[in-house]
C-alpha positions as CSV (number, residue, x, y, z in Angstrom):
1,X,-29.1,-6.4,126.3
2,X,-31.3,-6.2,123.5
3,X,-29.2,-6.5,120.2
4,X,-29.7,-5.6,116.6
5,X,-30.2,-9.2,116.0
6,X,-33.4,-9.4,118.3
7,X,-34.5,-6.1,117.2
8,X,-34.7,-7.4,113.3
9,X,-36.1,-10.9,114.4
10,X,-39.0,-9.2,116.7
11,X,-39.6,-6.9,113.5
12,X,-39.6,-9.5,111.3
13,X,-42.2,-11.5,113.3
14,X,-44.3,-8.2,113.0
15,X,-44.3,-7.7,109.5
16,X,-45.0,-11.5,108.8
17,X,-48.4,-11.0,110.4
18,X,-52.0,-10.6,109.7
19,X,-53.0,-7.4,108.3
20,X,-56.1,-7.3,108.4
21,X,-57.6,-6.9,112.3
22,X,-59.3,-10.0,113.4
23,X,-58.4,-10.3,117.4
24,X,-58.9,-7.9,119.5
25,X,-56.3,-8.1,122.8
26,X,-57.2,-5.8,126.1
27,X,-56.2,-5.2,129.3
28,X,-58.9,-5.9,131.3
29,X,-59.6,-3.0,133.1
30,X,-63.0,-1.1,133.9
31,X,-64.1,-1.4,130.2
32,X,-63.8,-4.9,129.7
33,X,-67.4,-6.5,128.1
34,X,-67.5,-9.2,130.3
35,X,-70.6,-10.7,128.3
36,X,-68.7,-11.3,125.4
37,X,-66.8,-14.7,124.6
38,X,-63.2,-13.8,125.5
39,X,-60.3,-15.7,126.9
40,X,-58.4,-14.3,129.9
41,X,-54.2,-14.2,130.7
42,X,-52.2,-13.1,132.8
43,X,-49.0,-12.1,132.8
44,X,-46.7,-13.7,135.3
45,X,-45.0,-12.0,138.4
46,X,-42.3,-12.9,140.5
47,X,-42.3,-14.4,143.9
48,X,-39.2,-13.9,146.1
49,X,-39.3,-16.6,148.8
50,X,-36.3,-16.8,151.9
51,X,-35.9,-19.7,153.7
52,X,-34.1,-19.0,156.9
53,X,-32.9,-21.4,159.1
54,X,-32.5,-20.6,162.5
55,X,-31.3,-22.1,165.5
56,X,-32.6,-22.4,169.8
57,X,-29.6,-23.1,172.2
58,X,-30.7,-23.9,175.4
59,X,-28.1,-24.1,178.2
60,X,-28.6,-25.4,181.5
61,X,-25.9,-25.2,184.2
62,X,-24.5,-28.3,186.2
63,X,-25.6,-28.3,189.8
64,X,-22.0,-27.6,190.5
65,X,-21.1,-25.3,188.1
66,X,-19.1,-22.9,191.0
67,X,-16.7,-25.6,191.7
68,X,-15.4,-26.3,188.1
69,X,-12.4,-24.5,188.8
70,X,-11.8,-25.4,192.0
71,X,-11.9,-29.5,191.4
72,X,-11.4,-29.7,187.5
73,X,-9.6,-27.1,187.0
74,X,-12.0,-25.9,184.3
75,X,-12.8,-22.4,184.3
76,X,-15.3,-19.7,182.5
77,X,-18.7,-21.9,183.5
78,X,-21.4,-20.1,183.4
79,X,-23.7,-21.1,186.3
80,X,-26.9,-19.0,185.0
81,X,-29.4,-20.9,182.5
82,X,-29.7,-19.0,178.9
83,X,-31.2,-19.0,175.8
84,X,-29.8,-17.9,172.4
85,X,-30.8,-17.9,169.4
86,X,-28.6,-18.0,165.7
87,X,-29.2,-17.7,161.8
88,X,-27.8,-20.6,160.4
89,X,-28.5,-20.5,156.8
90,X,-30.6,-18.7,154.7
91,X,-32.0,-19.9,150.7
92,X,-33.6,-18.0,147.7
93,X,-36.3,-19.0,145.5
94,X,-38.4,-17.5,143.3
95,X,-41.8,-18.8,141.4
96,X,-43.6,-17.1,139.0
97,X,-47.2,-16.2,139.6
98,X,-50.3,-14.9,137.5
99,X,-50.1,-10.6,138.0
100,X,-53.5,-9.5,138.8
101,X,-52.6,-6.3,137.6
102,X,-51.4,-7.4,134.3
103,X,-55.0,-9.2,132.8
104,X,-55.3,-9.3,129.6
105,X,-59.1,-10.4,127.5
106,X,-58.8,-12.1,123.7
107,X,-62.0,-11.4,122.3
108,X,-61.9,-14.4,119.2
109,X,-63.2,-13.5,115.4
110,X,-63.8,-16.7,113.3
111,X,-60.6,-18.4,113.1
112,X,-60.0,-18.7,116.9
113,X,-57.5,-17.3,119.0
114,X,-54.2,-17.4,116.8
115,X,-51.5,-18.6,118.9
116,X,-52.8,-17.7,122.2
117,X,-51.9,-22.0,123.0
118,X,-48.7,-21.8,121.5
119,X,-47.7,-18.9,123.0
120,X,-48.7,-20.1,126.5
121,X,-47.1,-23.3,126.2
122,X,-44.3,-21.5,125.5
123,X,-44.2,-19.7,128.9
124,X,-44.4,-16.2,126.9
125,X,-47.6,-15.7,128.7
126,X,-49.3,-17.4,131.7
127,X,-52.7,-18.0,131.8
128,X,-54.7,-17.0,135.0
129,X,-56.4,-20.6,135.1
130,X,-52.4,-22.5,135.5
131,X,-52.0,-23.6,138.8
132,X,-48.9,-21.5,140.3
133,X,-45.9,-23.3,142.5
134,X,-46.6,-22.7,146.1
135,X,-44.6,-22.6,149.0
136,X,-45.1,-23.3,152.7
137,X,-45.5,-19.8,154.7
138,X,-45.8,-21.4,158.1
139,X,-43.5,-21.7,161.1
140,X,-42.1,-25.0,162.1
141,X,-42.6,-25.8,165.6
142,X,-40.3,-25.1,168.3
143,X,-39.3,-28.2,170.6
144,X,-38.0,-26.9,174.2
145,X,-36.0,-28.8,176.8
146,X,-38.0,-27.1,179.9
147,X,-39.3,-29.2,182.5
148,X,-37.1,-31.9,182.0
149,X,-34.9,-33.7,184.3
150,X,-31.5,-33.1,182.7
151,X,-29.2,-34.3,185.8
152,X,-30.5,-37.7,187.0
153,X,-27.1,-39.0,188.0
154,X,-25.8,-36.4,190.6
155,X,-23.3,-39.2,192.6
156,X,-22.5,-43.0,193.4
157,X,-23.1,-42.4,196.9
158,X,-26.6,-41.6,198.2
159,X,-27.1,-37.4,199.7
160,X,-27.5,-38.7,203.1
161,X,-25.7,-40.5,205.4
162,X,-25.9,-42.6,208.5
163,X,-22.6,-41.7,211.3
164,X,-22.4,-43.2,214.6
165,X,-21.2,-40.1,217.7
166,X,-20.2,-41.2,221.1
167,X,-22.0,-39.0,223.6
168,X,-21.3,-39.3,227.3
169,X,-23.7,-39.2,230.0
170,X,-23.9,-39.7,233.6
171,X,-25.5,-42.6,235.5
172,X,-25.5,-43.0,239.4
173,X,-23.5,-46.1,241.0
174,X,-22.7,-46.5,244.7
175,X,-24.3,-43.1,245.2
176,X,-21.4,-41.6,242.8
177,X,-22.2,-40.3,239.4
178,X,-19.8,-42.4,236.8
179,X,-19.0,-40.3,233.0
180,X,-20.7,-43.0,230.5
181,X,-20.3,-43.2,226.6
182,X,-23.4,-43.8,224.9
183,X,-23.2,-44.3,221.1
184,X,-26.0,-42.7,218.9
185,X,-26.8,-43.1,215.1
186,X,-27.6,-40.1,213.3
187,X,-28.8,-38.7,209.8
188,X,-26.4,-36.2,208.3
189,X,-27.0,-34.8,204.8
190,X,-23.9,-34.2,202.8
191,X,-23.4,-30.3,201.3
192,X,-23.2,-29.8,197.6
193,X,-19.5,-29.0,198.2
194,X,-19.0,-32.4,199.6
195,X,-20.9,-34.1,196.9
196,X,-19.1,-31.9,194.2
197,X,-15.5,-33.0,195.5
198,X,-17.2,-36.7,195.3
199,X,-18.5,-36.0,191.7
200,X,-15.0,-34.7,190.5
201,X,-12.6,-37.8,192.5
202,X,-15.5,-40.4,190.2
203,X,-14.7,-38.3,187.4
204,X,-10.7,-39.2,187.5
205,X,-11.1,-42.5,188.4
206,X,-13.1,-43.1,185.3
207,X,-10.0,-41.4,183.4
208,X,-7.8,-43.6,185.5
209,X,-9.5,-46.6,184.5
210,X,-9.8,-45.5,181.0
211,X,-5.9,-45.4,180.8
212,X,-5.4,-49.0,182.9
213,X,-7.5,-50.3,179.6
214,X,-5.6,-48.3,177.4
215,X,-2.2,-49.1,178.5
216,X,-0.6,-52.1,176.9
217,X,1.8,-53.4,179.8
218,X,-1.3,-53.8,182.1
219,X,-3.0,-57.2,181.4
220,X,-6.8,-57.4,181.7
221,X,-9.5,-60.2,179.8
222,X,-11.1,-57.9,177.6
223,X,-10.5,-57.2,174.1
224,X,-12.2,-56.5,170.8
225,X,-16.3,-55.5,170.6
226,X,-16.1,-56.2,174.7
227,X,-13.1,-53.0,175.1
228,X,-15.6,-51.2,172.5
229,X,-18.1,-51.2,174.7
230,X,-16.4,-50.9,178.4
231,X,-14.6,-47.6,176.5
232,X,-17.9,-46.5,175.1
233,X,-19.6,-47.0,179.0
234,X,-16.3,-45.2,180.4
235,X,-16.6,-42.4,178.2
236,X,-20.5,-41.7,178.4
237,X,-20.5,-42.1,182.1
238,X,-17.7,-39.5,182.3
239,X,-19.7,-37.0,180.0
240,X,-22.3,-37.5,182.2
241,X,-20.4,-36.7,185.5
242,X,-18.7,-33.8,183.7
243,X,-22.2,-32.1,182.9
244,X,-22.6,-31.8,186.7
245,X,-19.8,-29.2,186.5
246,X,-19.7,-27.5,183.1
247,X,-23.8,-27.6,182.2
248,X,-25.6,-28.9,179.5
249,X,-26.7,-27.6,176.1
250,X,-29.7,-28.4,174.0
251,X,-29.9,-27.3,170.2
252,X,-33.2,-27.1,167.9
253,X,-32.9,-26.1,164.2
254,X,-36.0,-24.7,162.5
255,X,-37.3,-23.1,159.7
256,X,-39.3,-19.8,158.9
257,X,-39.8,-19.1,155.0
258,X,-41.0,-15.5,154.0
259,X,-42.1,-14.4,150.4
260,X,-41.7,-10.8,148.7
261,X,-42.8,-9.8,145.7
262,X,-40.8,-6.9,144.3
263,X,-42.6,-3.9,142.7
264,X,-40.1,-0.6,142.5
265,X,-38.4,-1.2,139.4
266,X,-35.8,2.0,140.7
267,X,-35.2,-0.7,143.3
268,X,-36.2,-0.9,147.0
269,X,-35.6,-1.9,150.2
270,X,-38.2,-3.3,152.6
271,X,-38.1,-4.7,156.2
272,X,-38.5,-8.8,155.7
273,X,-38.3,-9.9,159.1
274,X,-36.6,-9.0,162.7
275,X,-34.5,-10.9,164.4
276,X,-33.5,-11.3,168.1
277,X,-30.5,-13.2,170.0
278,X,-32.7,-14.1,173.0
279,X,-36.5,-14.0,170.6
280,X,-35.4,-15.7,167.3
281,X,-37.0,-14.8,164.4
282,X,-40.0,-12.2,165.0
283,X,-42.6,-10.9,162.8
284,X,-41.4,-7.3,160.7
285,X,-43.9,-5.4,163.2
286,X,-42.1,-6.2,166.6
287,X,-39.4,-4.0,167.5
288,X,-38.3,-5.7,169.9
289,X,-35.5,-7.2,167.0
290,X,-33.4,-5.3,164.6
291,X,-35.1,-5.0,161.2
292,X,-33.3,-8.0,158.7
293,X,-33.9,-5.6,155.5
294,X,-34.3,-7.7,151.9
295,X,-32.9,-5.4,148.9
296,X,-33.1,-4.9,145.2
297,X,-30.8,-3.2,142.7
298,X,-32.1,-1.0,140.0
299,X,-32.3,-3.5,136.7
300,X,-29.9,-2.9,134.0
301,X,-31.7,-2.4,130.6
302,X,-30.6,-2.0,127.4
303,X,-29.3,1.5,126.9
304,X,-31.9,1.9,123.4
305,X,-34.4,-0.1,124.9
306,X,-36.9,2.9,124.8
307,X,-36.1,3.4,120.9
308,X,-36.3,0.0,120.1
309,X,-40.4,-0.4,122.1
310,X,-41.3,2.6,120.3
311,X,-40.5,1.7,117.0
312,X,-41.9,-1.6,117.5
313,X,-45.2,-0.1,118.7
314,X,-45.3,2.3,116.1
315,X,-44.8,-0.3,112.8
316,X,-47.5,-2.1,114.9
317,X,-50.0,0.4,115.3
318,X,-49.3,1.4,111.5
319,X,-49.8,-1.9,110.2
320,X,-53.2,-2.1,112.3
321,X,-51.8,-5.8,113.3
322,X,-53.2,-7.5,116.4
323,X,-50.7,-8.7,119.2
324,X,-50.2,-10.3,122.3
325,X,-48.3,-8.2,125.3
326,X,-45.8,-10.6,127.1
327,X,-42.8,-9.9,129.6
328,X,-39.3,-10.2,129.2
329,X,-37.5,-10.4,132.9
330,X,-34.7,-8.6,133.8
331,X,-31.7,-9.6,136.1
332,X,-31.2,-7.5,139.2
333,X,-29.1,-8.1,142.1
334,X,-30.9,-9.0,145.5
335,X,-29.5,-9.2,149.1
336,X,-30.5,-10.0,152.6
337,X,-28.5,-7.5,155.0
338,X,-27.9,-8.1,159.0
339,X,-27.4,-4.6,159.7
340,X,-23.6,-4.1,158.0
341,X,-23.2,-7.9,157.5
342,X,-24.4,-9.5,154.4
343,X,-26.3,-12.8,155.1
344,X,-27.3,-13.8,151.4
345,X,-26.6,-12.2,147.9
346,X,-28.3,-13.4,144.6
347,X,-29.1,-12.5,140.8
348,X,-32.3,-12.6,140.0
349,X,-35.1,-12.3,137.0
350,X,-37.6,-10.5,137.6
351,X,-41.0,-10.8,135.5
352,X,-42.6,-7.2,136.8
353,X,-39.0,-5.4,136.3
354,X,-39.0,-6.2,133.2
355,X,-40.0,-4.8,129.6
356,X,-44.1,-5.0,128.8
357,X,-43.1,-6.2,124.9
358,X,-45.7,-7.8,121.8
359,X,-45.7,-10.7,119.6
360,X,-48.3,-10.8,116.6
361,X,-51.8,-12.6,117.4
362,X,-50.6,-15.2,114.4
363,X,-46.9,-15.6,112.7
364,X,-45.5,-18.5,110.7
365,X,-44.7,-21.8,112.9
366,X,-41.2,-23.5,112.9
C-alpha cells in the first residue's frame, strides 16, 4: 500500500521541478503530429506464460496377456492396447512487454528530453524500440511407439514342430492282407496356450537359476563383475519373458507453453487450454476436452489510492509542470484450475492492473 511516506516523497519530487513548461508528454492517440521531432515510449504490459508438461502412455499388451493368471499367477492384465494421457507439471512466468495501448510521444524544447534516459534505464518506463523477452509458443513433437516390433523374443523353442505318427496300412502277402506300421513325419504348429505355458516354465527357471547364483551353499566359478553381469542377463531376460504376459508400456514427456495477457483489472477468468485423457493437450476451441480455465483475483490497492492520484494530478496541473506517466504493478493472485482441482497457484505483478502514476520531466539526481 501506498504510505504517507511515498505520498510526501512523490510530492516532493513534484514540487522540486521545472516550472516553467518546456516538454510536452502525449499519449499518442489520433492527434499525435507525427511530423514533429518526438520520441516515443511505451509503457510495459505483462505477459503470463504456462508451461505445462504433459505426458503419452502407450501400452501394448503381451501376446499372452489371458494367461497371466492362469501360469503366473498375476492377475488384472489388461489385454486391450491404450493410450492415456497426464499433466505432469505445470510453470509460471511472466515478461514484460511494450503496451501498444499505452504510447506515449516527448516532443523536446531546447534542453533535450529531461530524464526520459534515466527514467528508462530505470525500468520506470519501457521504450517501444527495447527488444522484449520472448518465449517459445510452439508444440514439441510427439514421438509414438506404433509400428514397432515390441515382442521379438516370443519362446526358446521355435512355433512349429516336427513329430513322427505310426500309421498302419495294409499290404498283400501270400494272397492275405497283413496290418503294416508305417511311420510318417509331420508339421504341427504349437497353440498360443502351448507356447504361453512354455514362456511361463522359462520364466521360473530363470528365477530358479537366479537363486542357485544367489545361494551361498551352492558352489559355482563365477564371482565379482562376471555374477554382475550373468544377474544383470538373468534379470533382463526375465523382464523380457514377463512382458509376454503382463504388456508393455512406453512413456513420452512433452511440452506445450501458452501465454495470456491479463486485461480485467476486476479480475477474470478465461479458457487457456483443454485437455483430454485419451487427446492430451488440445487447443481452447475443441470441445472435445474439458476447458483448463487460467484465473485472476481482483488486485488489492491501497484503500486512499484515489485521493492520493488526484491530489498528485491536481498540484501537477496547478504548477503547469511537465511529467512522464509510468506504471506501478500490482500483486494479484493467479491460478490454473482442472475443473475442482487446483493445478498451479501464484502471486503475481501485474504492469496493466496497476496505477497509471507521473514523475516530473526533470528533478534533482542522487
Amino acid at each position: 500500500m501506498m504510505s504517507k511516506n511515498l505520498f510526501l516523497a512523490v510530492l516532493s519530487l513534484v514540487l522540486l521541478g521545472c516550472n516553467s513548461k518546456t516538454i510536452q508528454v502525449e499519449p499518442a492517440g489520433k492527434t499525435i503530429d507525427y511530423k514533429k521531432v518526438a520520441v516515443y515510449y511505451s509503457l510495459p504490459r505483462t505477459v503470463v506464460y504456462v508451461k505445462v508438461v504433459s505426458s503419452q502412455s502407450e501400452y501394448f499388451p503381451g501376446p499372452y496377456a489371458d494367461y497371466a493368471k492362469k501360469f503366473l499367477g498375476i492377475d488384472g492384465v489388461s489385454n486391450t492396447e491404450k493410450v492415456e494421457y497426464l499433466i505432469e507439471k505445470i510453470d509460471v512466468e511472466t515478461t514484460a512487454e511494450p503496451d501498444p495501448k499505452a504510447v506515449f510521444a516527448i516532443y523536446p524544447s531546447g534542453k533535450g528530453y529531461g530524464n526520459f534516459i534515466n527514467l528508462s534505464n530505470e525500468g520506470l518506463i519501457l521504450p517501444v524500440n527495447q527488444t522484449p523477452e520472448s518465449r517459445a509458443i510452439a508444440k514439441n513433437k510427439e514421438v509414438s511407439s506404433k509400428g514397432e516390433v515390441i515382442y521379438k523374443d516370443l519362446s526358446v523353442n521355435p512355433f512349429v514342430a516336427e513329430e513322427t505318427t505310426t500309421f498302419y496300412g495294409r499290404t498283400l502277402r501270400d494272397s492275405v492282407y497283413v496290418r503294416v506300421p508305417i511311420q510318417r513325419s509331420m508339421t504341427i504348429e504349437r497353440n498360443l496356450e502351448e507356447k504361453a505355458k512354455e514362456a511361463a516354465d522359462f520364466i521360473f527357471s530363470i528365477r530358479k537359476k537366479r537363486l542357485d547364483f544367489l545361494t551361498p551353499d551352492i558352489d559355482h566359478p563365477f564371482s565379482g563383475d562376471a555374477l554382475k553381469l550373468i544377474l544383470k542377463e538373468l534379470q533382463r531376460l526375465e523382464d523380457e519373458y514377463l512382458a509376454l504376459f503382463v504388456g508393455k508400456r512406453f512413456t513420452h514427456t512433452f511440452t506445450q507453453t501458452y501465454s495470456f495477457i491479463p486485461s480485467n483489472t476486476e479480475g477474470e477468468s478465461a479458457i487457456l487450454f483443454r485437455f483430454s485423457e485419451s487427446k492430451g493437450l488440445l487447443s481452447s476451441t475443441d470441445l472435445s476436452g474439458r476447458p483448463i480455465l487460467i484465473e485472476f483475483d481482483q488486485p488489492e490497492y491501497p484503500e486512499n489510492i484515489d485521493a492520493t492520484k488526484n491530489s498528485l494530478e491536481t498540484i501537477a496541473l496547478k504548477a503547469k509542470i511537465d511529467r512522464f506517466y509510468y506504471r506501478i504493478p500490482v500483486a494479484v493472485n493467479m491460478r490454473v484450475i482442472d475443473g475442482k482441482q487446483l493445478l498451479v497457484e501464484k502471486r503475481l505483478s501485474i504492469f496493466q492492473y496497476g496505477l497509471l502514476a507521473q514523475l516530473p520531466v526533470n528533478f534533482p539526481g542522487k
